[in-house]
C-alpha positions, 0 to 999 in steps of 0.5 A: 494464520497464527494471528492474535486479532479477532478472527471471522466467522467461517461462514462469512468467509466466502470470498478471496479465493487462495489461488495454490492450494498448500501454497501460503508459504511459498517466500524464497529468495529469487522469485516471488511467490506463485500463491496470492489472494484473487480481488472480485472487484466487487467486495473483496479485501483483506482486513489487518486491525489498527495497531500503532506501529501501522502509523506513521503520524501522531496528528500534531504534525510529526510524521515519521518514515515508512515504506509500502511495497505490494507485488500485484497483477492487475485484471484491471488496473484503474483504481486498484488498492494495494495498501491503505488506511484510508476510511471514508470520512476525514477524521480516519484517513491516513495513507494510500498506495493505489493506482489510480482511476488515471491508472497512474500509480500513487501515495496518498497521505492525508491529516483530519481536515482532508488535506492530502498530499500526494505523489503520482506517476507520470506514467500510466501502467495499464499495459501491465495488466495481466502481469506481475508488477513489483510496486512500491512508495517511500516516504522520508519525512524529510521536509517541511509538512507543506512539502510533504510530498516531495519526500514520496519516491514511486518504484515500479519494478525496483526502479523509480518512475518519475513522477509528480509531487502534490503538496497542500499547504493545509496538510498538518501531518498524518493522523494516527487512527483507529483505522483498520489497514486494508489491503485490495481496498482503495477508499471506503467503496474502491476494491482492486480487481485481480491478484495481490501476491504480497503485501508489505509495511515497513517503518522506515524509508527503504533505499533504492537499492534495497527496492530493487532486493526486494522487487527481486527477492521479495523478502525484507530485512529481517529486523523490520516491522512489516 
């Protein structure tokens, strides 16, 4: 709505059911929105057009800081994609908030030879299927490429999970293509089945405690790109 990218033909136009009629703007401070889109599984996800600042790596190894939150509610939580730049082949990958097909949450990043750092959860989150779960990744971009993944932080309802750095040696930063972002989509086949309620992006690393704002509130500091 309002946009200024390509737009779809409406009779294309037949999936991602608005779960509240009238309901889009429903954003206000404690309490997330009630409105979503609802995710079939099957071939179901929202598509934004590349833009620079949805980038977060230049490809000569000077990756930079961001922040994904997403409020989902998962029918079946394995393999469920909040927010990804993440095509198919090598050269178009970027970055991955998803929960995995161990129903752990997870950040993905990913340079153009396909090495790819990561952070998971120690903890599967299948029980919380069927309820709305605020979840959220950061990255700092502090250390080292070949410690990358120790500058990744998991949120589950404002509050870290611990879990488990997965460093590459190999990894030489994130790579800024011309990869649309997608939400509700794992990988180039892996589409999340159940509700997404929001979505966000943000170009720095968020804190703790605004993590926790957010989970509650759902609603970003208003001087930031998301």
């Amino acid at each position: 709505n309002g946009g200024t990218g390509a737009t779809t033909a409406a009779a294309a136009r037949t999936n991602l059911d608005v779960m509240a009629t009238a309901d889009v703007n429903d954003r206000q401070l404690s309490k997330a929105p009630s409105n979503g889109l609802y995710f079939d599984g099957v071939n179901d996800k929202i598509t934004i057009p590349d833009n620079a600042l949805l980038s977060f790596g230049d490809g000569a190894g000077n990756d930079k800081p961001f922040t994904l939150t997403g409020i989902i509610n998962a029918d079946d939580m394995t393999s469920f994609g909040v927010i990804a730049k993440y095509g198919s082949g090598a050269s178009t990958r970027e970055y991955v908030m998803s929960v995995n097909s161990n129903d752990k949450l997870q950040l993905v990043l990913a340079d153009a030879s396909g090495d790819n750092p990561s952070r998971v959860a120690d903890v599967a989150i299948t029980a919380k299927e069927g309820t709305d779960i605020h979840v959220a990744a950061t990255f700092s971009a502090a250390s080292a490429l070949t410690a990358a993944a120790d500058d990744i932080t998991l949120y589950i309802n404002g509050v870290v999970v611990a879990s488990t750095a997965n460093n590459q040696a190999g990894y030489g930063g994130m790579s800024n293509t011309a990869q649309d972002v997608t939400v509700g989509l794992q990988s180039s086949a892996t589409y999340a089945e159940g509700i997404v309620r929001s979505a966000l992006v943000l170009n720095r690393e968020l804190t703790a405690a605004e993590v926790l704002r957010l989970s509650i509130n759902n609603v970003p500091e208003v001087a930031d790109h998301w």
